[in-house]
N, C-alpha and C positions, 0 to 999 in steps of 0.2 A: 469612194476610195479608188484611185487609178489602179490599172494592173501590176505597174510597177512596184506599187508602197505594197501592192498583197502580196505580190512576190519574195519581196525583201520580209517580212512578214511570218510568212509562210517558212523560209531559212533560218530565219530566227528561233523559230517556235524548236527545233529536235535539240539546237545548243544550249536553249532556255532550260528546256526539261533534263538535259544531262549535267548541267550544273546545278539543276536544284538537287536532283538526286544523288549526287559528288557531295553536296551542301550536310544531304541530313542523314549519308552514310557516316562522314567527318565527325560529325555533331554523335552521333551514336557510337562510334569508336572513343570518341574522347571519353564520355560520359561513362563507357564501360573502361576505358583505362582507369580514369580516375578513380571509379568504385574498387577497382581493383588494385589501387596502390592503398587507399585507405585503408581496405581490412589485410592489406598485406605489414601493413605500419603498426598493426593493432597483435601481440602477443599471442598467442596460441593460449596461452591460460587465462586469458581475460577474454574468449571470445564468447560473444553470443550467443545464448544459450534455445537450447535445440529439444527439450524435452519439456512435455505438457504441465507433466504432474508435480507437486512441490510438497514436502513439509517442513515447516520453520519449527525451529524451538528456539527461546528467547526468555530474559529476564528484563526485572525492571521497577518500577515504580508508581506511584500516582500521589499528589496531593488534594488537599481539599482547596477548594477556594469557593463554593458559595450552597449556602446550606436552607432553604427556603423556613424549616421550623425556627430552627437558631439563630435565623436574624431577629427573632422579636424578643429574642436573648442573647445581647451579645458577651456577656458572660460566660457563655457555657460554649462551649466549641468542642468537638467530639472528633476523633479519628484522622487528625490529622496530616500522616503520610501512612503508607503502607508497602509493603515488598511484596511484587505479584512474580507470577509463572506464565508460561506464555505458546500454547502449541495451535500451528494453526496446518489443515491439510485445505490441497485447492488444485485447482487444474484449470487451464488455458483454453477458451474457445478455437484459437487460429490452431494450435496442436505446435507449439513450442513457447518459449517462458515468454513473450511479448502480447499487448493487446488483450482484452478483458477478460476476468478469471470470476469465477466465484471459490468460498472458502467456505470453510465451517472452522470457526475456532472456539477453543476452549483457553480460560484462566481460573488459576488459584490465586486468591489474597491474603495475606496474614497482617492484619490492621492492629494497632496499637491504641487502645482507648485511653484516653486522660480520665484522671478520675472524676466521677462523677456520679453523684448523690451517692458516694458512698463506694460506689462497682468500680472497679478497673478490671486490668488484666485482658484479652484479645478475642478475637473471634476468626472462624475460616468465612473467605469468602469464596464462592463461585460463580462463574458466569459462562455462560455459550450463548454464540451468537451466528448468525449469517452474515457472509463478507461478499462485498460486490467490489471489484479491484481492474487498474486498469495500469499493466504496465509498460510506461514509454521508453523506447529506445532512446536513449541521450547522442548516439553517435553508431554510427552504421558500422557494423561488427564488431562494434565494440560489447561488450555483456553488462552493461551500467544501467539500470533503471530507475526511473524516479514512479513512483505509483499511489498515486493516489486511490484514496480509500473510502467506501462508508459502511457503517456497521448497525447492524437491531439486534436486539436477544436479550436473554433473561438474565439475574441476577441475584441470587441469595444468598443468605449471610446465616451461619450455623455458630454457636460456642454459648460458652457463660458471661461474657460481658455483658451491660448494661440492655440493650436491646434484646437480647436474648432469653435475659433473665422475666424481662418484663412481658414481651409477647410471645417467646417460644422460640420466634425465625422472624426474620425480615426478608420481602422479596419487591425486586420492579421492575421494571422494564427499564431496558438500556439501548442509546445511540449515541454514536461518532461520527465523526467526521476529519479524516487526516489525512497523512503523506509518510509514507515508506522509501526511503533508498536504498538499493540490492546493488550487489558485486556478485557477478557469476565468477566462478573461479573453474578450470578447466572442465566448463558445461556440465559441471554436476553440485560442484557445493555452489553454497552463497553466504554472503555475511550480511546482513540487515540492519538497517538502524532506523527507526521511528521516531520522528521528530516530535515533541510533546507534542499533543494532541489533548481536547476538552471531551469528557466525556458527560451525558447528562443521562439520569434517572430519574424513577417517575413512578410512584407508587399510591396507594389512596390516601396515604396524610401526607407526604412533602414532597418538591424534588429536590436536587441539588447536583451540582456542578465536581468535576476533580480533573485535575489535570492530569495524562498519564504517558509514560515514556518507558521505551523497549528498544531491545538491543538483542541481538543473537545471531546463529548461523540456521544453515536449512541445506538438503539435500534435493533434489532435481530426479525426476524419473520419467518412464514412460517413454 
């Protein structure tokens, strides 16, 4: 290379660098402007929520759809839908309501038995389980999450209905697998909706399938 081309070169090189640094102040300026009109767009009561801690309360539902004994009688179908209760507590790894949580939740059932051989009339159901939860930000300050779910724990059934009458109690092990939508509302409440979800059981004579669905609100702490 001649002295000339290093020269010119050489001149180049302090203009290069002060325009690249021009370049990726620019680009960072914008980048925080724009973060900053977004949660500026975004309501003061719908903002993102800022506390670890949660408890929901919730009602709801579940139906049957597959029953591993009662298929080799399909005659006989047993407990068809039921009105459950729904309280879960849990808390946030990052230390505010985004990004994975774990829970302990608790349910009550009150199931409706069809008659059969004779027994009708209902029984209490209970369940607690461990919850491993991961909640996504939908839009950046905004408090909207969509959270996916999965769930283990136990499950017993108490009363005079037909099962009850005949073994004493019923019990099994239970998991899920779903999706939660939350509404932070001025970083303390939430409203919640749980999209059906299948749940499966699993005990020493059968398992079977129900579909189940929750709705409620919940408060924010910590």
């Amino acid at each position: 290379m001649s002295r000339r081309v290093r020269r010119r070169t050489q001149r180049r090189s302090p203009v290069r660098k002060a325009l690249q640094i021009v370049t990726a102040a620019a680009t960072l300026l914008g980048t925080y402007a724009y973060s900053q009109d977004a949660e500026a767009a975004v309501p003061r009561i719908l903002r993102e929520g800022t506390r670890a801690l949660y408890f929901n309360f919730g009602a709801g539902g579940d139906w049957h759809i597959y029953h591993r004994y009662y298929a080799d009688y399909p005659g006989r179908y047993y407990n068809w839908s039921r009105f459950r209760l729904h309280q879960e507590f849990g808390g946030h790894f990052r230390g505010d309501a985004s990004g994975p949580a774990l829970a302990i939740v608790t349910q009550e059932g009150f199931p409706r038995y069809r008659g059969y051989y004779g027994y009708g009339g209902g029984d209490f159901a209970f369940q607690v389980k461990g919850k491993f939860l991961w909640d996504i930000q939908v839009k950046k300050g905004l408090g909207f999450y969509i959270s996916p779910f999965g769930t283990v724990g136990w499950a017993g059934w108490f009363g005079d209905a037909y099962w009850a009458r005949t073994y004493g109690y019923r019990h099994s092990a239970t998991t899920s697998v779903g999706v939660t939508a939350k509404l932070m509302l001025d970083d303390r409440w939430v409203v919640w909706l749980q999209v059906p979800t299948v749940e499966f059981f699993f005990n020493s004579r059968d398992w079977y399938a129900r579909f189940g669905f929750f709705t409620g609100v919940g408060v924010t702490f910590g």
